[in-house]
GUDOLUM-615839 format. One line per 2 residues: number of its first residue (from 1); their letters; for each residue x, y, z of N, C-alpha, C, O, CB. Coordinates in steps of 0.2 Angstrom, whole numbers, plus 5000, padded with zeros to 4 digits. Each point is the difference from the previous one (the first is absolute). Glycine has a CB too. Layout:
% residues N
NUM) A) X:Y:Z:X:Y:Z:X:Y:Z:X:Y:Z:X:Y:Z  ...
***
This chain:
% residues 124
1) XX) 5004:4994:5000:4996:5006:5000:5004:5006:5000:5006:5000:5003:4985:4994:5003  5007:5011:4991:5005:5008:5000:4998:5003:5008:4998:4997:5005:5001:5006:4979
3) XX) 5003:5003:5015:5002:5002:5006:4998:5009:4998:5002:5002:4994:5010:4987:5010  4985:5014:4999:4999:5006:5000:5004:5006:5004:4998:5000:5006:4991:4995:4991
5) XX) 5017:5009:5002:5003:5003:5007:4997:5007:4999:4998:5002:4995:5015:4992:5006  4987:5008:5007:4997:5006:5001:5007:5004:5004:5002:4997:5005:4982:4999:4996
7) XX) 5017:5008:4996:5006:5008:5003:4997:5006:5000:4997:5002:4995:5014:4993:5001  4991:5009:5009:5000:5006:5002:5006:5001:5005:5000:4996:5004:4988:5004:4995
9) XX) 5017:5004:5000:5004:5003:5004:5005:4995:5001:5004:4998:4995:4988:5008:5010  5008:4991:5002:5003:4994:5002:4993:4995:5002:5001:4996:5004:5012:5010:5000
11) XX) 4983:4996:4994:4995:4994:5003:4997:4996:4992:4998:5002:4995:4998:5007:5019  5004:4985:4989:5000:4994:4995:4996:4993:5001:5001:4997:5005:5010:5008:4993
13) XX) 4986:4993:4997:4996:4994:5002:5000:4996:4992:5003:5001:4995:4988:5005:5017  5006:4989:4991:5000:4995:4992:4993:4997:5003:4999:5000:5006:5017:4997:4989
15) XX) 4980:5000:5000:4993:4995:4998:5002:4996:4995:5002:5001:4995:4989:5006:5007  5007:4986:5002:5001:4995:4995:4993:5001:4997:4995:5000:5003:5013:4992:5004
17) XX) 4993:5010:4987:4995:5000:4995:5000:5001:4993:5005:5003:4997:4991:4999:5012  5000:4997:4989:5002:5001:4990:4995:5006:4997:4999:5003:4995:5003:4982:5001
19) XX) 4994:5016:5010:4993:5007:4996:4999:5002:5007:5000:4998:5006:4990:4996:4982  5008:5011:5009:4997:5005:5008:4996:5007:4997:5001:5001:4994:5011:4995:5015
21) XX) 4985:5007:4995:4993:5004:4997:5003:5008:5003:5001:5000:5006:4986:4988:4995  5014:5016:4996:5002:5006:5004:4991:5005:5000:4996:5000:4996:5020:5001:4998
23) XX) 4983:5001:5011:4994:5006:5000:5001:5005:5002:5005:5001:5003:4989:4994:4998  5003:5011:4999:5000:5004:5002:4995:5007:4997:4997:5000:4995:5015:4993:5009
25) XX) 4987:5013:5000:4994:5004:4999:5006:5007:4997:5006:5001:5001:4983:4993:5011  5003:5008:4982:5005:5004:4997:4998:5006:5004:4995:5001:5003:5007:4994:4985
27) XX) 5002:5008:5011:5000:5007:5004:4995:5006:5002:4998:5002:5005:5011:4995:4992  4990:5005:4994:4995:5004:4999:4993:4997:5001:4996:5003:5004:5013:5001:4989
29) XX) 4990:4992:5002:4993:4996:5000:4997:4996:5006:4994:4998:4999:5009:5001:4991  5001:4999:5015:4999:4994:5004:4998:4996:4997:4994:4998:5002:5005:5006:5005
31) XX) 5003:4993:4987:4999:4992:4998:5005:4994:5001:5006:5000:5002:4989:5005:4989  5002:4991:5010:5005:4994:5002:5005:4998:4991:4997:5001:4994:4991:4991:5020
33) XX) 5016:5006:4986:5004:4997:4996:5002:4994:5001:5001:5000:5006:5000:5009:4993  5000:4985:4998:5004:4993:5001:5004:4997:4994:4999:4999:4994:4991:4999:5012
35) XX) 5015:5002:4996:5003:4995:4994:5005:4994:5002:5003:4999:5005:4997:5012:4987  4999:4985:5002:5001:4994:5002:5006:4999:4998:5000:5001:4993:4989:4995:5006
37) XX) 5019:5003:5005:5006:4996:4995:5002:4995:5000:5001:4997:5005:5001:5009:4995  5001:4990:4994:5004:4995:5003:5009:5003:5001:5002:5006:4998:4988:4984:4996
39) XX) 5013:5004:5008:5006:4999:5000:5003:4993:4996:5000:4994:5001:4998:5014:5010  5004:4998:4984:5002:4993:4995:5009:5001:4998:5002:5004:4996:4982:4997:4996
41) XX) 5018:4996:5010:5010:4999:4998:5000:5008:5005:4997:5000:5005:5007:4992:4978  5000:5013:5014:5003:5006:5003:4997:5005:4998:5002:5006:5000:5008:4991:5001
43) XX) 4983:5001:4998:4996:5005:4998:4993:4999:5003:4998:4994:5002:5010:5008:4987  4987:5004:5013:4994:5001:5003:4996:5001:4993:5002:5003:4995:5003:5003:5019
45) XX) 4989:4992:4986:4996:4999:4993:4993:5001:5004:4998:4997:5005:5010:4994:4986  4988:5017:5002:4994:5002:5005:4995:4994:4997:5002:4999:4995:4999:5016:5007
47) XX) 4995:4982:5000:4996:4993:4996:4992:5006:5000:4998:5000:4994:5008:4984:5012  4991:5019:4998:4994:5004:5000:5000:5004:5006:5003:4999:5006:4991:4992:4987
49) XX) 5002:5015:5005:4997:5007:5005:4996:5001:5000:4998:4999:4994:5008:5007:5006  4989:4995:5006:4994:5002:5001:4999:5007:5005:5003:5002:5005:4996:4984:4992
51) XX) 4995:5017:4998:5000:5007:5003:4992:5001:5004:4997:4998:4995:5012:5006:4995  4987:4997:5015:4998:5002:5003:4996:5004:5000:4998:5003:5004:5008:4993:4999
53) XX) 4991:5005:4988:4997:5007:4999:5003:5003:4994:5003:4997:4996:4994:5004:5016  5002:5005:4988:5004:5004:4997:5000:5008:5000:4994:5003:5002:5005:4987:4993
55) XX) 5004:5012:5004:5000:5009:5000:5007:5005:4995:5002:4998:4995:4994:4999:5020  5005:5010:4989:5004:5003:4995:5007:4995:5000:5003:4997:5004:4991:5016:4999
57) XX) 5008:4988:4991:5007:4996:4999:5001:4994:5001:5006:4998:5001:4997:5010:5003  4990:4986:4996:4997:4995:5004:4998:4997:4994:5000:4994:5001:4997:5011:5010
59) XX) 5001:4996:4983:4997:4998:4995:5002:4991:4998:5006:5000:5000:4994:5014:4996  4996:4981:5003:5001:4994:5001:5004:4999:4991:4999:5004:4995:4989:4992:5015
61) XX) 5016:5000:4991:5003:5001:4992:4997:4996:4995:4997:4995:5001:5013:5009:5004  4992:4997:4989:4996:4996:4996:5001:4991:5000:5006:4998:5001:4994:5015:4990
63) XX) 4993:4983:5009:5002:4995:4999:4996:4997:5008:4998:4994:5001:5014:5009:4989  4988:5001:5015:4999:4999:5007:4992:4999:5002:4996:5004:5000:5015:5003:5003
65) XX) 4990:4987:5000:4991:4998:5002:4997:5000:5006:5000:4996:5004:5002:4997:4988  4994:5014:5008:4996:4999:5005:4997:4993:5003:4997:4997:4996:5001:5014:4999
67) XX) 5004:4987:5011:4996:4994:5004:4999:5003:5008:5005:5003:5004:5002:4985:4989  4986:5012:5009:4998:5003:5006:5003:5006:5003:5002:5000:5006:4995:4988:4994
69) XX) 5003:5018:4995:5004:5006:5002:5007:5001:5002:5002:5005:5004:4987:4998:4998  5013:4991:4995:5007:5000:4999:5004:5000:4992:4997:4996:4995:5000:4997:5017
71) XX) 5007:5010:4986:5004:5000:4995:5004:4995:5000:5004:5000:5005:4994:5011:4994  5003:4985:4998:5006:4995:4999:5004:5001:4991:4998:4999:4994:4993:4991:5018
73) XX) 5015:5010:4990:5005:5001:4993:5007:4997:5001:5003:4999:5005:4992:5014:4992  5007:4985:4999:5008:5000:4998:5003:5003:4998:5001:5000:4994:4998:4994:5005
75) XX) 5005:5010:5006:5007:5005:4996:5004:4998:4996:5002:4994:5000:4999:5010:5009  4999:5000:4985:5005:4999:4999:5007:5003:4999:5003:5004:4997:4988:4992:5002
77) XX) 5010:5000:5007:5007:5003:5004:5005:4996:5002:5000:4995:5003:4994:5011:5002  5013:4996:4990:5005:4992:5001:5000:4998:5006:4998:5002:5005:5011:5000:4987
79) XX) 4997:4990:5008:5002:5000:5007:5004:5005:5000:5002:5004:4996:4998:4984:5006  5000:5011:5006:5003:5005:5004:5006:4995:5005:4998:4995:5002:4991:5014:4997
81) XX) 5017:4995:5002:5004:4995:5004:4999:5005:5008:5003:4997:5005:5008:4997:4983  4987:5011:5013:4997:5001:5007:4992:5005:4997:4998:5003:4995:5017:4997:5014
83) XX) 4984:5000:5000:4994:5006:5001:5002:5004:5003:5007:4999:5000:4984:4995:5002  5007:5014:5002:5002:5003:5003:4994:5004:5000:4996:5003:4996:5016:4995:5001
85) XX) 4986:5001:5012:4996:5002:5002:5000:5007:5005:5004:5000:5005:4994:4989:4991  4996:5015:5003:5003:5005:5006:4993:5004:5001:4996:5002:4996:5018:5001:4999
87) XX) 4986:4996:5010:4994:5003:5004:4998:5007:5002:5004:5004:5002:4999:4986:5002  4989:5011:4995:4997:5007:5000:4998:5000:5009:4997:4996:5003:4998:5004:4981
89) XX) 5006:5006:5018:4997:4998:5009:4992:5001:4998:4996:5000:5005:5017:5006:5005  4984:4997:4982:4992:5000:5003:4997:4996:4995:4997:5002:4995:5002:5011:5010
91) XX) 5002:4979:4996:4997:4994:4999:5004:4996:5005:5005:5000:5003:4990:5001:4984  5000:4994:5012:5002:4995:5004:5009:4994:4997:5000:4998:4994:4982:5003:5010
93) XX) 5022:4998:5000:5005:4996:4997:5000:4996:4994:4995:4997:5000:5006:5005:5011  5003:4995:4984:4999:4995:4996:5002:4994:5003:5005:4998:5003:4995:5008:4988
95) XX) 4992:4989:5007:5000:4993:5003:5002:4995:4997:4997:5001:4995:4996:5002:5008  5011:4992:4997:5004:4993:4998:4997:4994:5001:5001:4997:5005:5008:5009:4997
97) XX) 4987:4992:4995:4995:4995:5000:5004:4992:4998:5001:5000:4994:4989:5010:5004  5011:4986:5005:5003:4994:4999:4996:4993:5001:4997:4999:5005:5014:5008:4999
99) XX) 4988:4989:4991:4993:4996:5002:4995:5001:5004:4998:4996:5005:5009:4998:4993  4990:5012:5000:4992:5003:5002:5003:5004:5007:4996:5004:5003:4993:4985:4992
101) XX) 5017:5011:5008:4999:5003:5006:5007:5007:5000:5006:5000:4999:4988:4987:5006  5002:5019:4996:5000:5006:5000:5005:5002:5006:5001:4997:5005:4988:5005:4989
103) XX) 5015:5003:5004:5005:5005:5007:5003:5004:4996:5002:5000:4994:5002:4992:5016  4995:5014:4994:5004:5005:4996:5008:4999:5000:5003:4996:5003:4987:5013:5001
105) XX) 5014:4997:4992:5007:4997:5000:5003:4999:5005:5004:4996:5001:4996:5009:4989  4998:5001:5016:5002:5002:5005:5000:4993:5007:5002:5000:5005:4995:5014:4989
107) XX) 4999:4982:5003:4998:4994:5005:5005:4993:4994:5001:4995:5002:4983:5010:5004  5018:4997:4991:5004:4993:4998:5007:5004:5001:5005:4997:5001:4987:4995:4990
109) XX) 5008:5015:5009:5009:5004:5002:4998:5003:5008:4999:5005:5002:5006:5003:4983  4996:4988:5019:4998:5005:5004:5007:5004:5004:5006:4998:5002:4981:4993:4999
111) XX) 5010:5015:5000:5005:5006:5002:5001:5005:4992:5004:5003:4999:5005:4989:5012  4983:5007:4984:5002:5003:4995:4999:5008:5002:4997:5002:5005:5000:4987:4986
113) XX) 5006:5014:5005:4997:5008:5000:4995:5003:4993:5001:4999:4994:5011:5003:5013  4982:5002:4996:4995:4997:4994:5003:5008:4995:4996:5001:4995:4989:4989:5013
115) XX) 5020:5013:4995:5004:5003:4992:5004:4995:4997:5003:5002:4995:4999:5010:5008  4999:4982:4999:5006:4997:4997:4996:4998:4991:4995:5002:4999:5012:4992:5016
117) XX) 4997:5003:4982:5000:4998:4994:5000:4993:5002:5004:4998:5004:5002:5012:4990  4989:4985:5002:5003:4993:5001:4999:4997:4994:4995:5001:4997:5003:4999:5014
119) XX) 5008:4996:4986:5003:4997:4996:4997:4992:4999:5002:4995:5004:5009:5013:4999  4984:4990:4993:5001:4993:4999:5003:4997:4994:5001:5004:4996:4990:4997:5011
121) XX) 5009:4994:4993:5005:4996:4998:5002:4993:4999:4999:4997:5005:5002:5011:4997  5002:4988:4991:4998:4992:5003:5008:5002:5005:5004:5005:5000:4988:4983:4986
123) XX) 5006:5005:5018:5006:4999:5004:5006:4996:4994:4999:4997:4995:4992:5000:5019  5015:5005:4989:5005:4998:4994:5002:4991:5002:5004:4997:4996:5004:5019:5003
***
C-alpha cells in the first residue's frame, strides 16, 4: 500500500493509504468543497470534486452533473508530485478524510500552527 506524508515546519506524519478525500469551506460563499485523490507511484492524482452549490467564481464546469445539489466533475488537472495547503482563519480548517473518517490537519500534526502551510505528499 502507498503511504501519504503530511509536513509543516518540523512537524510530520505519514498514512498508510493510497486515496484520501481533502474538504474544506470556501471562504466567500460558505460552500463546502471535496476532492477525491489518489496516490499513485510519486505522484498525487485528482480522480473527482464535488461542490456544494454554487456561486460567484463557483460556476460548475462544463461536463459536471448535478446529483442531489451537489456538483460532481473531474479536473482536469495533472498529477501533481505535492499539495500545499494554507489556511484562511474565517472558515473552518481543511479536513483529511481517510476511509470515511474525517480530522482536520491540525489533529493528524498535532502542535500545527493554523498560519502554517502544509505539504502533502506520497511518502518516498
Amino acid at each position: 500500500m502507498s503511504g501519504l506524508c503530511l509536513a509543516a515546519g518540523l512537524l510530520s506524519a505519514s498514512l498508510a493509504t493510497s486515496s484520501f478525500t481533502l474538504a474544506w469551506t470556501h471562504s466567500v460563499e460558505k460552500t463546502a468543497w471535496e476532492e477525491d485523490w489518489a496516490v499513485e507511484g510519486h505522484r498525487l492524482v485528482l480522480r473527482e470534486a464535488r461542490v456544494h452549490g454554487s456561486g460567484a467564481g463557483m460556476e460548475p464546469p462544463s461536463g459536471a452533473r448535478l446529483e442531489a445539489g451537489v456538483w460532481h466533475y473531474r479536473p482536469a488537472v495533472p498529477a501533481q508530485p505535492r499539495l500545499r495547503l494554507a489556511h484562511s482563519p474565517h472558515v473552518p480548517p481543511h479536513l483529511l478524510c481517510v476511509q470515511g473518517r474525517c480530522a482536520t490537519l491540525a489533529q493528524h500534526l498535532p502542535g500545527l500552527d493554523n498560519t502554517a502551510v502544509v505539504e502533502l505528499f506520497p511518502c518516498p
